[in-house]
C-alpha positions as CSV (number, residue, x, y, z in Angstrom):
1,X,10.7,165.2,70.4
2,X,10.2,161.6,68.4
3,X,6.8,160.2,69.8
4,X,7.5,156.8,70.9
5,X,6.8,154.0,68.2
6,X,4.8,150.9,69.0
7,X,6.4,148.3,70.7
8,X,8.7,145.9,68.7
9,X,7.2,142.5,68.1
10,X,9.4,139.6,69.7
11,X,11.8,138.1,66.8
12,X,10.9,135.5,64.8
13,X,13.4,132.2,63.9
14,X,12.6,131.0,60.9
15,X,13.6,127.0,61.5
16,X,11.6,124.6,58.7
17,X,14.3,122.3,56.8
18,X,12.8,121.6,53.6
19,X,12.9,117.4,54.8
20,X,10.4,118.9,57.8
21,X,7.9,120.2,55.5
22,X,7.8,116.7,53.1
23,X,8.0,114.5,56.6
24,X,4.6,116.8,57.4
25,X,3.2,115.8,54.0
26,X,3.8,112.1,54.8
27,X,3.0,112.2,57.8
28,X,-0.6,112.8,57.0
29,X,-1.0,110.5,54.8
30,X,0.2,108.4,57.6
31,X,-2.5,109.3,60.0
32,X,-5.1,108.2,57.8
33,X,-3.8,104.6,59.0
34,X,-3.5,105.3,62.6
35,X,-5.9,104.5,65.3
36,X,-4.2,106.6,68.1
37,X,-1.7,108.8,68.3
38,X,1.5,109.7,71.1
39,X,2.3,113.1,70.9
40,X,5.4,113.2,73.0
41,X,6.7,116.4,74.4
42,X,9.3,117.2,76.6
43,X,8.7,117.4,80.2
44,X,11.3,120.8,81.2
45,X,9.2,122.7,78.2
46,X,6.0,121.4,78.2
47,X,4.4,124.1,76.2
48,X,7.5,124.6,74.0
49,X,7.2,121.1,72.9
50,X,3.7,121.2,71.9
51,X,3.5,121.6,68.2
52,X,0.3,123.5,66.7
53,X,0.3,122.3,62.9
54,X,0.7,118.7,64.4
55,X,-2.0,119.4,66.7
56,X,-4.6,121.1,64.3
57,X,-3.7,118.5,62.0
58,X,-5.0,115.7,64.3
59,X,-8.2,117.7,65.3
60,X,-8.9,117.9,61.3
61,X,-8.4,114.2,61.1
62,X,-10.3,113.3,64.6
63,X,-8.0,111.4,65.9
64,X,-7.9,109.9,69.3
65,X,-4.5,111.0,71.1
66,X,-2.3,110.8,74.4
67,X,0.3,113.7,75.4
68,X,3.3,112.2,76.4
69,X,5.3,114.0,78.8
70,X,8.6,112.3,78.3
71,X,12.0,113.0,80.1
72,X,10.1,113.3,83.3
73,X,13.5,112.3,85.4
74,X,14.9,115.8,84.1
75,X,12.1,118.1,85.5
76,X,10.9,118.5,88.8
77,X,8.4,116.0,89.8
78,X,6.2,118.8,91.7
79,X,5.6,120.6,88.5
80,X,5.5,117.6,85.9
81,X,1.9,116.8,88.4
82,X,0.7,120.4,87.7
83,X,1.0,120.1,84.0
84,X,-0.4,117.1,83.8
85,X,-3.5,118.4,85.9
86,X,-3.3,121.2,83.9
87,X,-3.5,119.2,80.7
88,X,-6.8,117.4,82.0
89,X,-8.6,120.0,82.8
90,X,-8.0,120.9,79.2
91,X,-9.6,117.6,78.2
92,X,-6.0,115.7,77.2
93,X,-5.5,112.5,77.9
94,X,-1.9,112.3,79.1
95,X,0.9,110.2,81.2
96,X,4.4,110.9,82.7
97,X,7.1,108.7,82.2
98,X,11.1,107.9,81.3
99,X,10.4,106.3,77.8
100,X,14.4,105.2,78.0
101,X,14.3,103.1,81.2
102,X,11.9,100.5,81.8
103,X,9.8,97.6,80.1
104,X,6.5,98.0,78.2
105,X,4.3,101.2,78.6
106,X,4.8,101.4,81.8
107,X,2.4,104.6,83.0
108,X,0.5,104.3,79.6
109,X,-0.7,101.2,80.0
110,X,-4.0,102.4,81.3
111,X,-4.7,105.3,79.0
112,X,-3.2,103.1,75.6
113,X,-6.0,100.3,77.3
114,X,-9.0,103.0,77.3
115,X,-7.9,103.9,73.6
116,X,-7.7,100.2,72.7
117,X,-11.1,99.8,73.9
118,X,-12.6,102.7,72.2
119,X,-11.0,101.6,68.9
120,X,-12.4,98.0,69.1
121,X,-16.0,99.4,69.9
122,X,-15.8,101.8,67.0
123,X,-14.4,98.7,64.6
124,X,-17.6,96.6,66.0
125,X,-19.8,98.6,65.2
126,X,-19.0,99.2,61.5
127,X,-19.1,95.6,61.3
128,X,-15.5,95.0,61.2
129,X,-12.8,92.2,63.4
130,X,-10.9,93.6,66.1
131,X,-7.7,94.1,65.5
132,X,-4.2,95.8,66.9
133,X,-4.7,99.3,67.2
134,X,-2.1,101.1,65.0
135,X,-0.4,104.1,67.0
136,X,1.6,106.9,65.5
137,X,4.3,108.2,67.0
138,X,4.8,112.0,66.6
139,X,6.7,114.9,68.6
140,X,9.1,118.0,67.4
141,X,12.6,116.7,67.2
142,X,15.2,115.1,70.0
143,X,11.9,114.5,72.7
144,X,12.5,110.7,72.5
145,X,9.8,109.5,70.3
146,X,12.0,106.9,68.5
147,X,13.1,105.7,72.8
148,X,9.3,105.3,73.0
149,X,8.5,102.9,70.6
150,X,11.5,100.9,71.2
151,X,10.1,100.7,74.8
152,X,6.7,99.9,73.3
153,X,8.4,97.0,70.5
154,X,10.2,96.1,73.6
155,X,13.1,95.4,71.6
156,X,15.8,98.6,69.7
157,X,13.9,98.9,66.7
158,X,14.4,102.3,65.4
159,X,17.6,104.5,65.4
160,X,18.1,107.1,68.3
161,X,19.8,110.0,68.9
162,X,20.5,113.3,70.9
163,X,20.5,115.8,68.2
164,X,17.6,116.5,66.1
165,X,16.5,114.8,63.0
166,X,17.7,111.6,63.2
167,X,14.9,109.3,62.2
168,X,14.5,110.7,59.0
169,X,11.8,108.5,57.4
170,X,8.6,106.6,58.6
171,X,9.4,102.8,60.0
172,X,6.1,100.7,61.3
173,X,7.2,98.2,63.7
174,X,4.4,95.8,64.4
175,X,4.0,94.0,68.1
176,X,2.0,91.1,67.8
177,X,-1.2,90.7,70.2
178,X,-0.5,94.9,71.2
179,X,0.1,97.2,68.7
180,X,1.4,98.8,65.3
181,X,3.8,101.7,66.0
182,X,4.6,104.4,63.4
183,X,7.9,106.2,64.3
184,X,7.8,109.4,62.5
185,X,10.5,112.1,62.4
186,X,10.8,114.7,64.3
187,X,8.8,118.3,63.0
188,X,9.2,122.0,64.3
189,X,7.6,125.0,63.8
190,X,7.6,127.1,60.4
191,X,8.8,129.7,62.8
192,X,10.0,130.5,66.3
193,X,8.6,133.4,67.7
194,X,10.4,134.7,69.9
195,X,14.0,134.3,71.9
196,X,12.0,132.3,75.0
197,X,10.2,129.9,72.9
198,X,14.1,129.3,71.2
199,X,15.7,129.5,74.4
200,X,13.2,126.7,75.6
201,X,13.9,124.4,72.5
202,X,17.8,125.0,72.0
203,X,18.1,123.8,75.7
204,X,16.7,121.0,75.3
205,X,18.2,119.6,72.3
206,X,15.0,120.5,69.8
207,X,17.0,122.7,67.5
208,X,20.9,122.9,66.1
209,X,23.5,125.1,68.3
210,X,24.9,125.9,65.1
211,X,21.1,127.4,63.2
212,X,20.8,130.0,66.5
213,X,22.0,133.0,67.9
214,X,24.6,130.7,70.5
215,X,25.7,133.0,72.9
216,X,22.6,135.4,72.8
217,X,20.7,132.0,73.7
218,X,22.9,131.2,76.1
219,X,22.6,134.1,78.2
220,X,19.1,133.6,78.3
221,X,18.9,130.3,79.4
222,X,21.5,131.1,82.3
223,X,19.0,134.0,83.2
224,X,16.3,132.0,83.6
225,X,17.8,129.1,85.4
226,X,19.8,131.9,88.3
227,X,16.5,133.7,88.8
228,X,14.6,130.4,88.9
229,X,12.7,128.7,91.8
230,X,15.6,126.2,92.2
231,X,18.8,127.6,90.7
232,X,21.2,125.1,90.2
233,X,24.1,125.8,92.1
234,X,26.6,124.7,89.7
235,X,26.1,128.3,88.1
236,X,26.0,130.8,91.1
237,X,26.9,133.9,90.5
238,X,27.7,137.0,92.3
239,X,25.1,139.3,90.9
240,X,22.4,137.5,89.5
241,X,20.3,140.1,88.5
242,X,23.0,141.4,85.9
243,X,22.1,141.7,82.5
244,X,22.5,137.6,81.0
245,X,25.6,138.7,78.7
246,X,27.0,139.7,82.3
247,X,26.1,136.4,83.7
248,X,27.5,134.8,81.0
249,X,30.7,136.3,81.5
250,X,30.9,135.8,85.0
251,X,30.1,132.1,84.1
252,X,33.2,132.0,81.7
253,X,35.7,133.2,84.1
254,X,34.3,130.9,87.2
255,X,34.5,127.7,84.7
256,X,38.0,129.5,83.2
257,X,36.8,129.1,80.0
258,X,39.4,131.9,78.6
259,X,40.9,132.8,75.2
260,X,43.8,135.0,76.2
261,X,42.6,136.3,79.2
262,X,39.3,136.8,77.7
263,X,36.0,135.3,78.3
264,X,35.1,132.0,75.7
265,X,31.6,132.9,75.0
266,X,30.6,130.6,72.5
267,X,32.4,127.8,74.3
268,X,30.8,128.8,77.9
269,X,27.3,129.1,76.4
270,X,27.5,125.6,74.2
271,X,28.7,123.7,77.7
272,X,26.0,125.1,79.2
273,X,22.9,124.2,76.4
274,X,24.6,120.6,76.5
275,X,24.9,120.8,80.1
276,X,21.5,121.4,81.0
277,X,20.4,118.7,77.8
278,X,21.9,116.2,79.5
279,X,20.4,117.0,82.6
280,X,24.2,117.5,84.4
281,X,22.1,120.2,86.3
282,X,19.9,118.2,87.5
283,X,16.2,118.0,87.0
284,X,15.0,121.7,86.0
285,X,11.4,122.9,84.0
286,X,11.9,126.0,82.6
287,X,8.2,126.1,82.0
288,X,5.7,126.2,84.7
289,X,2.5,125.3,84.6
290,X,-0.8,128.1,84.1
């Protein structure tokens, strides 16, 4: 008898578009400039979102940063509070909020103030005027960093989008008596590891339908949203602890989506990534807090 091997390693995704690695490059050179820094992730995949080359690249440079949980109107409010409780006790400064609705920063006010005041100190004691703080802007793709800083300008100042990479190049957009804001585009990992961390991205719009495994993905997201604490019920299913290509299935022939009598699994697994993008089922986190 074969002895049993060691267990297979979870699959990697290899997803670094060449203008990713050169938007990296310029984007330290950029933080050399910058005073603070928004690292915007998105609040259904808090953990997903987080990016650990951006991350390690600010604690090389030393920069002073706030964790944006944007998209808080998609996830449940009850677990946005424990991961931002979470967060602290990890020593982040971080804030909650909808960077598409509203006027000004809104529930970073306070923390962007504290940062303000820190940078001025610091300037005074070198010897140097105050001045407005320059903040950069950074995130992996689609979380709405170019929504925040046309919230901060107060004004659309940068292009936006709901697919990933559409700001493609740095734009500084200077608010008189506030702030400097660099937008920057939109970086993701070197690689995925594994089909949870891509499920988590591809739902939310962080990667292309058309670079992943669509209806593998797909299966997986409607797995984890039927066995979740709050299934929406848009997507019941008889049995929902099936197997997720069964689920996806069964999800084909209760929206009809048939090619000659035959379950449309591509079609049935892209409505539901968009689907659940767009929040049409309702607000969701697939990522709970530790």
């Amino acid at each position: 008898m074969k002895e049993p091997g060691p267990p297979k390693a979870p699959r990697a995704f290899s997803w670094f578009p060449g203008h990713m690695r050169k938007a990296l490059r310029r984007l330290e050179e950029s933080l050399t400039l910058a005073d603070i820094v928004l690292m915007v992730l998105d609040s259904r995949i808090p953990a997903s979102s987080r990016q650990p080359e951006l991350e390690e690249m600010l604690r090389r440079k030393g920069k002073d940063s706030l964790l944006v949980l944007n998209k808080s109107d998609l996830a449940e409010k009850s677990e946005t509070e424990r991961w931002l409780a979470c967060m602290r006790r990890e020593g982040h400064q971080v804030a909650a909020m909808q960077a598409v609705t509203g006027r000004g920063a809104g529930p970073l006010e306070k923390p962007l103030e504290k940062l303000r005041q820190a940078v001025h100190a610091r300037r005074k004691k070198r010897g140097l005027l105050p001045r407005d703080p320059r903040l950069v802007v950074v995130g992996i793709p689609n979380v709405g960093k170019s929504s925040l800083l046309n919230r901060l300008a107060g004004a659309t100042r940068a292009r936006t989008g709901a697919r990933p990479g559409v700001t493609r190049g740095n734009q500084w957009v200077a608010v008189p008596g506030k702030w400097q804001i660099l937008d920057s585009p939109g970086i993701l990992y070197p690689r995925i590891e594994g089909e949870e961390i891509l499920t988590s991205l591809a739902a939310v719009s962080c990667v292309s339908l058309d670079a992943i495994p669509l209806e593998r993905v797909g299966a997986l997201l409607l797995q984890r949203l039927i066995r979740g604490n709050h299934p929406p019920q848009s997507l019941y299913v008889e049995d929902p602890e099936a197997e997720p290509e069964a689920l996806l299935r069964a999800l084909a022939r209760r929206k009809n989506f048939l090619v000659n009598a035959q379950e449309d699994l591509p079609r049935t697994a892209r409505w539901l990534l968009q689907s659940f993008a767009k929040g049409d089922l309702g607000a969701v986190t697939l990522e709970t807090a530790p």
